[in-house]
N, C-alpha and C positions, 0 to 999 in steps of 0.2 A: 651062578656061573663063574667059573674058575677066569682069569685073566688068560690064560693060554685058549678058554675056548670061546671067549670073546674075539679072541683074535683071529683065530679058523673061522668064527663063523662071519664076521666082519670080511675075512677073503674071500669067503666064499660067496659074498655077495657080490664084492669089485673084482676081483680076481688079485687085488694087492693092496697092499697099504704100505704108507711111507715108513719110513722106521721112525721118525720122530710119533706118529701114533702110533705105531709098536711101542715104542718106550715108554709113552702115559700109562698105556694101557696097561705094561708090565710093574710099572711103578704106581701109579692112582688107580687101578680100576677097585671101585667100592670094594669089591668080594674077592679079598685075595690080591693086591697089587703089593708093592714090599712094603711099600713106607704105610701104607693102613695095616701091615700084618702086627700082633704082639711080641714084641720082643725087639723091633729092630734097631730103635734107637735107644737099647741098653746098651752095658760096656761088653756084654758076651756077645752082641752082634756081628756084623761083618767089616765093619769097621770102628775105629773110635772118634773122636771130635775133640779138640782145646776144653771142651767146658766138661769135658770128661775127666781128662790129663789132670790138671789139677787146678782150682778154686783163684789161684792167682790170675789165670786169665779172666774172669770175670770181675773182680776186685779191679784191675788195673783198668775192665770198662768202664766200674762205672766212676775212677779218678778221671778218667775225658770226658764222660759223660755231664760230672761235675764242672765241668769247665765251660761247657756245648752251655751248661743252664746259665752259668755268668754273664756267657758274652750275649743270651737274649735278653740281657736283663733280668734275669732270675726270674721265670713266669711260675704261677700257681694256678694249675698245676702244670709242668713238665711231664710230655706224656713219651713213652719211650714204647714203640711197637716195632716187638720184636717177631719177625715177620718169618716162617718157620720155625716156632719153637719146641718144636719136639715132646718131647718129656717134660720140659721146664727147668734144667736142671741150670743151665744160665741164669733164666728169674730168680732163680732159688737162691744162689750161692751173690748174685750182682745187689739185687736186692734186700740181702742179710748184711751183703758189704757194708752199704749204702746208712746203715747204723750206724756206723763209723764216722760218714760224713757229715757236715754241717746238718742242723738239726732244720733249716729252713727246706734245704737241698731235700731230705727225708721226707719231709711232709707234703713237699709239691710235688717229688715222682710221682708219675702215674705207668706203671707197667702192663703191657697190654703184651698177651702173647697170642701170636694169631698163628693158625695152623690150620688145616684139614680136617683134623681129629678133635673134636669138641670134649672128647676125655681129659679128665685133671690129671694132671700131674703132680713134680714134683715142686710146681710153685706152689701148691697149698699148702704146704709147709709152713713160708713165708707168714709171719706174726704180721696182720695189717691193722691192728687195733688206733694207735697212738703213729703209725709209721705207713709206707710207701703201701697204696691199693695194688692189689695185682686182680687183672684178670685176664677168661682164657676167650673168645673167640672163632668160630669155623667158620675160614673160607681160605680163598685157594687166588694167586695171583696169576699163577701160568696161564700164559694164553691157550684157549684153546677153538684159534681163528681158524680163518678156512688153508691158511697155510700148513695146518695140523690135521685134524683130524673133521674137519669140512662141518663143525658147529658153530654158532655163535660165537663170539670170545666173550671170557670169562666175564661178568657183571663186572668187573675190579672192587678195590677196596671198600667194605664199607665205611670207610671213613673221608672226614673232611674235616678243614680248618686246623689240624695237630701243630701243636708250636713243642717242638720237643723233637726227637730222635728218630728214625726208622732204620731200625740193626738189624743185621743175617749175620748166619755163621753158616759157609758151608750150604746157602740157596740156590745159587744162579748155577751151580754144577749139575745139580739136579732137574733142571729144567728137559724139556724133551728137547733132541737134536736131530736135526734132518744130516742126515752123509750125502755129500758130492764127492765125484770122482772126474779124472779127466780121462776119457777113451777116446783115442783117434781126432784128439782136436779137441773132441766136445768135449761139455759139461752134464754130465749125466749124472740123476737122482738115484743112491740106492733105493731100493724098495722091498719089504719081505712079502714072500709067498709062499706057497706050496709043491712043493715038489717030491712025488711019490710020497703023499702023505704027511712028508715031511717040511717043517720051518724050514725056507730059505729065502736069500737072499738074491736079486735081480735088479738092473742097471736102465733106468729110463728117461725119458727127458723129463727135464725136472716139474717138481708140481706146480710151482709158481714163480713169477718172476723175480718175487722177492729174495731170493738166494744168490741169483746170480748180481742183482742190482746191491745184496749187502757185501760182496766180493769187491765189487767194482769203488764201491763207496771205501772202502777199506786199500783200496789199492794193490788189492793178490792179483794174481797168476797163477795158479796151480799149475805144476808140472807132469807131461804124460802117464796114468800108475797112480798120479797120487792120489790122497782121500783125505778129507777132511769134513768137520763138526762145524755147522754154523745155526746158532743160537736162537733161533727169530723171537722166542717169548722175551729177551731183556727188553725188545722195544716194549710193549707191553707193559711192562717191571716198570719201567722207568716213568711212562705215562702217568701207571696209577699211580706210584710213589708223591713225583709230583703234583699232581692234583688233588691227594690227599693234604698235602705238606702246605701250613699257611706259612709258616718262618723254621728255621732248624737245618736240621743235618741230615745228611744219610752216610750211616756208616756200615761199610759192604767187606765180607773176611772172606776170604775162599781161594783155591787154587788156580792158576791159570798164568796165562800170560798177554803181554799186550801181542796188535795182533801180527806185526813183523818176524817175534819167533814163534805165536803159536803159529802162523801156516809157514813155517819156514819146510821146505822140501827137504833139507840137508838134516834136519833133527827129528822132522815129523812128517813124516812121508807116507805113514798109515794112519795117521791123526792120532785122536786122543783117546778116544773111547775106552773105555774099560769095564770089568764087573769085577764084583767082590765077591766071594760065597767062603763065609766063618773065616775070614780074615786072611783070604790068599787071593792073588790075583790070578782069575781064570781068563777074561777075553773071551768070551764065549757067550755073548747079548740073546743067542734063540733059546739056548737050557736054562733049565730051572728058574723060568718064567714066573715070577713072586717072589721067590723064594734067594734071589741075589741083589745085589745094587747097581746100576746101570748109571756111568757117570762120564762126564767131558769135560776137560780143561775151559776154565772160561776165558771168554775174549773183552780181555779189558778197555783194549781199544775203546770196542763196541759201546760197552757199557759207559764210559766218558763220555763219548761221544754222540750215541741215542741220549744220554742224561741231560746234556746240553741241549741238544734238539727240545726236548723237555721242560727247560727251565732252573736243570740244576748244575750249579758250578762246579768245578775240580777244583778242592782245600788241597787236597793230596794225596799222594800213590806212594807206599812203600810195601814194605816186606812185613811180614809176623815179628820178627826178630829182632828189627830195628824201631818199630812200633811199641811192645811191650818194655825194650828196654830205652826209649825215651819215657815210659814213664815209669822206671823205676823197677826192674823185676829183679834187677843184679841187688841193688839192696833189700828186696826181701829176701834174696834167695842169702844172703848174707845172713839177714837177721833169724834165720831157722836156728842157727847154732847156739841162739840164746833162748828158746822159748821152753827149756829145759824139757823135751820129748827125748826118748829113748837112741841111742843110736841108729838101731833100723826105721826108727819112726823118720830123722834126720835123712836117713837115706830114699826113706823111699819119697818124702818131699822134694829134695833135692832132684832126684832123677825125675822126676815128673815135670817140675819148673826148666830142668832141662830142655824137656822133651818139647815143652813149648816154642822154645826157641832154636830147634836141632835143622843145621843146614840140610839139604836133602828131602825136609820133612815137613811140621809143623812151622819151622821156620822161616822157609821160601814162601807161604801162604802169602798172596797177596792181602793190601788194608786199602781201601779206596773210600776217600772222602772225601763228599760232596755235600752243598749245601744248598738252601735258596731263602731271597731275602735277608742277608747273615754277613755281606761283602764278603771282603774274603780274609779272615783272620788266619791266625796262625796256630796251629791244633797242637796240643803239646805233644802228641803220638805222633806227629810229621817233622820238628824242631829240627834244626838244619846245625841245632848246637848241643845238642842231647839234652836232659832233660831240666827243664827250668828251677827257681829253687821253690816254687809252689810244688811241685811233683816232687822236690825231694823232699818239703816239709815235710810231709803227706806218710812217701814210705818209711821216712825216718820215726815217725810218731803213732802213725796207725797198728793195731794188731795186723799181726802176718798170717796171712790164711792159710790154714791146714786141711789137710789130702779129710776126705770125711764120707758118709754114706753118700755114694752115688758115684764116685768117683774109683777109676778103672786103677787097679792095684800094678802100676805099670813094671813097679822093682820084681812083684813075686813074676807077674807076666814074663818078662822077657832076663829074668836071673834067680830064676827058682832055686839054683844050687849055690849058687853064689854071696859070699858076703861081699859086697861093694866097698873099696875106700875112694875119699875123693876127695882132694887137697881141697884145703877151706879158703886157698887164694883165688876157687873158681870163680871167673866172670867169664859172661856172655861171649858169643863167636864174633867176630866182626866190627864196625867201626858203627855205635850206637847214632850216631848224629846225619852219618850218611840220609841223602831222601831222595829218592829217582824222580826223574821230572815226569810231572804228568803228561 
C-alpha cells in the first residue's frame, strides 16, 4: 500500500488526521515513504547535504570529534552514533579521515550508523582491519506518541551506557510537524482531509494540549493569519539521547533558528514548511506524496531547552560557517593549491569547500553542542578566538581531502559552461571567532 493510500484510508476511518501523521506517513511509511524510497539520499536527489559538498566537512568532524575523545580521557572505545545516517557517506569519508589522526584515537572509535534502512552503505568501504569498527543499525528515534499518530512512542534507542558522541546532520528537520494557526482569537490545529476526493486541508482545535503548553513554555504569541511548525518529536530526541548517553557530547547540524525568530510574525508569518521535488522548491506538502521531501526549520530554542529538561548541557550554539572555520577549513581550502591536481580539479574543490560555508546556504546551518557528565569545556568549533593552535597543527600537517566518489560535482552542477577563476587570497565570509550565545 502506496503512502497516499495509507493516508485515504487512515481518513477514511477518522474522517482526518493531523498533518504531522501526514508527514510520517509521506516520509516513513514502509512501502513507499521518501526517505525508505532508492535514490533519495543520492546527490541526484531532491536535495544535497555538507557530507555531499565536499569530504572537508566530515574531516573537520572528526578533528572535534578528536578533541570530544581527549577531554573523556581518551576512552576505548569512543563510540560515535551517528543517528540518521543515510547512505553512510559521512562514516565513510570521517572515518577514512580518522587515519590521519592519532593512531590511539583510530583504534578506540567506534562508528555506529543508525538509520531506518538496515541497507549498507557507503560505510562499507571503510577499511576496519587494524583501524575504526563501523557499523550499521535499524531503528528510528521520532516519536511516534499519541500527539502524532495515536501509537505507542517509539521503543527509543537501542542503546545505553555510550561514552563518546551522538551526531546528526540535517535530523531534527525532518521530524513530523504538527501546523497551528490563529483564527479569530483561537489556536486551531491544521488537519488534512478529503475533499471531493481530493487531499485537503482543514482547521480544528488542536489534538492535544501539548502544542499549545510548547508555545507558551517558549513564550510566542502567534498573530491573527499566522501559521506555524511546532516540533513535538525533539522532546523525545532529547529523552532518548540522553538516556542512552553515560558521558560525551551531542553534536546536532541542521537549519533553523532559535525560537524568537523562527515564530517571528514579521519574517515568518506562513511558517516554515517546505518540499523539494529534483531540487526546486514547490510548497505543495499533498502532491506527489513519496515521491518529495517534506521539511521545517528547527526550533533551537526547543531543543536546548527539552535537552536540559533532559540532562544535557549547552557547550554551544553557532553557525556552519563559523564552526568549520574555527577548525581550520580556510587553511585547507588554502592548501588545495599545492596538492598538485589539475586546475579544474582545484576549482571544483575550492567551490565546494565554499559551498560549505556559503552565507544564505550551508553556512547559516546551525551547530548545537551539548553535553553530559563532560562540565563544560570549551569545544574548539565554538572558540570565541578562532581556532586554537592544536586545530592549526592539525590542518597545517594532515592530508587535505579531496572531492571523491560519492560526492555531488557542485562546479559542473551549477557552471556547466563556465571556466571559474578565484583569487587564491580566498578566505572564509565573516568573523571566524564570533559564537552566538546559547
Amino acid at each position: 500500500m502506496s503512502p497516499e493510500a495509507e493516508i485515504r484510508r487512515r481518513i477514511g476511518e477518522q474522517g482526518r488526521i493531523t498533518f504531522s501523521e501526514f508527514m510520517e506517513l509521506a516520509l516513513f511509511w514502509p512501502q513507499g515513504g521518501y526517505y525508505l524510497s532508492p535514490g533519495t539520499l543520492e546527490a541526484s536527489g531532491d536535495y544535497y547535504t555538507s557530507p555531499q559538498a565536499h569530504p572537508a566537512f566530515a574531516a573537520l568532524l572528526a578533528v572535534q570529534l578528536l578533541q570530544m575523545w581527549s577531554l573523556l580521557d581518551e576512552p576505548d572505545p569512543f563510540t560515535v552514533v551517528e543517528i540518521g545516517a543515510g547512505n553512510g557517506l559521512l562514516c565513510r569519508d570521517l572515518v577514512a579521515y580518522s587515519c590521519h589522526l592519532p593512531q590511539a584515537f583510530r583504534r578506540a572509535l567506534r562508528y555506529l550508523c543508525l538509520d531506518r534502512n538496515l541497507a549498507s552503505g557507503l560505510e562499507q568501504e571503510v577499511f576496519t582491519g587494524n583501524g575504526a569498527a563501523v557499523g550499521r543499525v535499524a531503528a528510528s528515534i521520532i516519536a511516534s506518541g499519541p500527539a502524532s499518530t495515536g501509537q505507542p512512542e517509539a521503543a527509543g534507542l537501542p542503546l545505553r551506557g555510550i561514552r563518546g558522541c551522538f551526531l546528526s546532520n540535517e535530523l531534527l528537520d525532518a521530524f513530523p510537524v504538527h501546523q497551528v494557526t490563529k483564527v479569530d482569537g483561537r489556536l486551531l490545529e491544521v488537519y488534512v482531509t478529503l475533499r471531493d476526493g481530493e487531499l485537503a486541508t482543514v482547521t480544528a482545535a488542536p489534538s492535544t494540549p501539548m502544542l499549545v503548553a510548547r508555545l507558551e513554555s517558549l513564550r510566542v504569541e502567534l498573530i491573527e493569519g499566522q501559521t506555524a511548525e511546532i516540533n513535538l518529536g525533539i522532546d523525545s530526541w532529547a529523552r532518548q539521547v540522553a538516556g542512552a548517553l553515560e558521558a560525551g557530547f551531542v553534536l546536532t547540524i541542521d537549519y533553523g533558528h532559535q525560537a524568537e525568530e523562527l515564530y517571528s510574525a514579521e519574517r515568518r508569518l506562513r511558517g516554515t514548511l517546505t518540499t523539494y521535488f529534483r531540487h526546486t522548491q514547490t510548497d505543495s506538502p499533498l502532491r506527489r506524496i513519496g515521491r518529495q521531501d517534506i521539511t521545517a526549520q528547527v526550533d533551537f530554542t526547543s531543543a536546548q531547552e527539552l535537552g536540559e529538561q533532559a540532562g544535557l548541557d549547552v557547550l554551544g550554539l553557532t553557525n556552519q560557517s563559523r564552526f568549520l572555520g574555527n577548525l581550520g577549513l580556510q587553511i585547507y581550502q588554502e592548501r588545495v593549491l599545492q596538492q598538485g591536481l589539475t586546475r579544474r580539479q582545484i576549482q571544483a574543490n575550492r567551490t565546494a569547500m565554499m559551498d560549505l560555508v556559503r552565507p544564505g546556504g550551508l553556512g547559516d546551518f546551525k551547530v548545537l553542542a551539548q553535553g553530559k557528565n563532560v562540565g563544560r569545556p570549551e569545544l574548539w568549533g565554538f572558540g570565541s578566538s578562532g581556532f586554537p593552535k592544536e586545530v592549526e597543527a592539525i590542518a597545517c600537517e594532515l592530508p587535505v581531502p579531496i572531492l571523491a566518489t560519492g560526492h555531488l560535482p557542485l562546479l559542473e552542477s551549477r557552471f556547466p559552461h563556465v571556466e571559474m577563476e578565484f583569487d587564491e587570497s580566498w578566505s572564509l565570509t565573516g568573523d571566524v571567532s564570533h559564537q552566538e550565545s546559547p
